[in-house]
C-alpha positions, 0 to 999 in steps of 0.5 A, spaced: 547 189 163 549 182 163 552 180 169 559 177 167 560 169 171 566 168 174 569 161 175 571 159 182 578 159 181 579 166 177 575 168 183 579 165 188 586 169 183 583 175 183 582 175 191 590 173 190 591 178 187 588 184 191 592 181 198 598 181 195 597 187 193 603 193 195 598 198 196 592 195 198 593 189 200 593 185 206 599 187 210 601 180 212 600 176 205 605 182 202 610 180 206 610 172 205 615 169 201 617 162 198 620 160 204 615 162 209 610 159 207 612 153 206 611 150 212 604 152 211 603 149 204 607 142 208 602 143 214 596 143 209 597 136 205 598 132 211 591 136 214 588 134 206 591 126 209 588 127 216 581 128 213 581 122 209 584 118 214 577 119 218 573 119 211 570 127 213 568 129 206 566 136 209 573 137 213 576 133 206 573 140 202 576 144 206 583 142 206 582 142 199 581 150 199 586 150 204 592 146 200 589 150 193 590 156 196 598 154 198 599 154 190 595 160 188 600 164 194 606 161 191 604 162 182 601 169 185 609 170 188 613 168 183 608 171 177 610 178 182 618 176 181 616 174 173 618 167 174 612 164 172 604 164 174 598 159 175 596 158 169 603 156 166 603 151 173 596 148 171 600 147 164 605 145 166 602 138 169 596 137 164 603 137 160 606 131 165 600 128 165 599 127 158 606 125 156 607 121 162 600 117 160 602 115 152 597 109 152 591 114 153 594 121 150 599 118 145 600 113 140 603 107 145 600 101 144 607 096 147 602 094 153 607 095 158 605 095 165 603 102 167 607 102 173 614 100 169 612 105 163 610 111 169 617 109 171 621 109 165 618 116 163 620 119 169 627 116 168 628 119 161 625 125 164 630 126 170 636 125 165 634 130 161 633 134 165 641 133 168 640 127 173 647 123 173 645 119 179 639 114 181 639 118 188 637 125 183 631 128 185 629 125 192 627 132 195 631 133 202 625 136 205 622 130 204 619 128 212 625 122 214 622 116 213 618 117 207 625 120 203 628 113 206 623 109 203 625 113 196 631 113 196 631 105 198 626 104 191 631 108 187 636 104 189 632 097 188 631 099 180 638 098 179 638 092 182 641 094 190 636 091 194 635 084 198 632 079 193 628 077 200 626 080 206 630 074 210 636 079 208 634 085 211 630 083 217 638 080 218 640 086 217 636 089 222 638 085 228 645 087 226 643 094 226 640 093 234 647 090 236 650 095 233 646 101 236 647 096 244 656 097 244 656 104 240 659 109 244 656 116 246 659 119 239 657 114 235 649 112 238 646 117 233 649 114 226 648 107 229 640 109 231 639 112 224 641 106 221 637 101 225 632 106 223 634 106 215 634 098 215 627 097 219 625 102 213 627 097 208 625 091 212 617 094 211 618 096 204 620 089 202 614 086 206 610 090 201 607 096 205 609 103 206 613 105 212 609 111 214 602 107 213 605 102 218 608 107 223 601 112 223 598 105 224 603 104 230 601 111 232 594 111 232 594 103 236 599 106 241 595 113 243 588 109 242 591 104 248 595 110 252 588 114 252 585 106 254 590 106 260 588 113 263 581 111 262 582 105 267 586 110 272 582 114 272 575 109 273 579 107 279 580 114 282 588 114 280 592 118 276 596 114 271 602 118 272 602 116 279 601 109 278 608 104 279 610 102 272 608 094 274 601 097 275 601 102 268 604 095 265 597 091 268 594 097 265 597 096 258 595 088 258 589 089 260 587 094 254 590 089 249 586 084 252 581 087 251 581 089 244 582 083 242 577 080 246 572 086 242 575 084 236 573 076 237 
C-alpha cells in the first residue's frame, strides 16, 4: 500500500482541525475567538520582528510557525462559523499580489514607479471598497506611533504636509511650549500633540519613527545596564547612588561608547 505524502501546511490544517474539534478536541482551542487571540496573533509578529532584530535565523523559523499558526487558528474559526477557510485567505492575497503588480502579472508597460503605482492601486481599491476619505482604512488597533505615521502619510498624498522639515521641527518647539503652560485638564491633549509632531518631524527626516525610538530604546537600556555594572563594580547599588553620582555614571558610559566607537 502506498503511503499518502501530506504537505506540511495540510498537516499543520489537519492538526487545526482536530484541536478545534467540539467533541475531541483541546478543551482550551475550543474555546478561543477572534477577540482572544488577537493579542497573541499581535504579540507574535513583533516576536518574528525581534528575532530579525538579532538576525537568529533559528528562533526567525520558529516565530514564523508561531505567526503561521495564528492564521490557520483564525480561517480554522471562521470556516466554523461559514465565513471563509484558509484556502480562500491564501487566494485572497495571491489575488492582491498579482493585481497589485500589473507590470509582472499584467499587461502594464507605463513605467511608473513602483511605489507610485502600489499606491494608486491601493487607492482604486480602498474606493471600492467604500472609503470616502483619505484617513479610511488606517486600523485602530494599530501600536500609536506607527497608526500616526500612517495617517501623517495618507494626508501628505493629498498634499497636507510641510514642504520642509523646517516646518515641523517648528512645530515641535510650539507643541513643547504649549505642553510647559497647559493646565491638569489640558496636559494630555497637549502631550499627544508634541507626540504627534515629533512623529511628523521624523518621518520628513526620512526615517521611520518606530525604527528611531526601538533604536532609542535599545541605546537607553543598553547604557542603563552600563550605569548598573559600574555600581555594582564598585560595590554600590545603583538605586542608592545620589542623582549627581548616577549622572557621572550616565557620562561616563557615553564616554565610553564613543571612545570604543573611535
Amino acid at each position: 500500500m502506498t503511503e499518502v505524502s501530506v504537505t506540511p501546511i495540510a498537516r499543520l490544517l489537519s492538526i487545526m482541525a482536530r484541536l478545534r474539534d467540539p467533541q475531541t478536541g483541546c478543551e482550551w482551542d475550543r474555546a478561543q475567538t477572534f477577540s482572544s487571540i488577537a493579542p497573541y496573533t499581535i504579540e507574535e509578529a513583533y516576536e518574528v520582528a525581534d528575532a530579525i532584530a538579532h538576525d537568529d535565523m533559528a528562533a526567525l523559523r520558529d516565530e514564523l510557525g508561531d505567526l503561521l499558526l495564528q492564521v490557520v487558528f483564525h480561517a480554522r474559526i471562521a470556516q466554523e462559523s461559514g465565513h471563509f477557510t484558509f484556502d480562500d485567505v491564501a487566494d485572497a492575497i495571491s489575488s492582491k499580489l498579482e493585481r497589485r503588480h500589473p507590470h509582472i502579472f499584467g499587461d502594464d508597460t507605463s513605467g511608473d514607479p513602483q511605489a507610485e503605482r502600489w499606491e494608486a492601486l491601493k487607492a482604486k481599491e480602498r474606493a471600492a471598497n467604500g472609503a470616502t476619505s483619505a484617513m479610511d482604512g488606517v486600523a485602530m488597533s494599530l501600536p500609536a506611533l506607527m497608526r500616526a505615521e500612517k495617517l501623517q502619510k495618507r494626508a501628505a498624498r493629498v498634499g497636507f504636509d510641510w514642504p520642509e522639515p523646517s516646518g515641523a521641527a517648528a512645530k515641535v518647539l510650539e507643541e513643547i511650549e504649549e505642553l510647559a503652560q497647559a493646565g491638569p485638564d489640558d496636559k494630555l491633549e497637549e502631550a499627544g500633540d508634541l507626540l504627534f509632531a515629533a512623529v511628523n518631524l521624523v518621518r520628513l527626516n526620512g526615517l521611520a519613527p518606530e525604527d528611531a525610538l526601538r533604536a532609542a530604546n535599545a541605546k537607553f537600556e543598553r547604557r542603563f545596564r552600563a550605569m548598573e555594572a559600574i555600581a555594582a563594580g564598585q560595590g554600590s547599588q545603583f538605586a542608592a547612588l545620589s542623582l549627581d553620582e548616577q549622572e557621572a555614571h550616565w557620562q561616563a558610559v557615553k564616554r565610553a561608547e564613543k571612545t570604543s566607537d573611535g
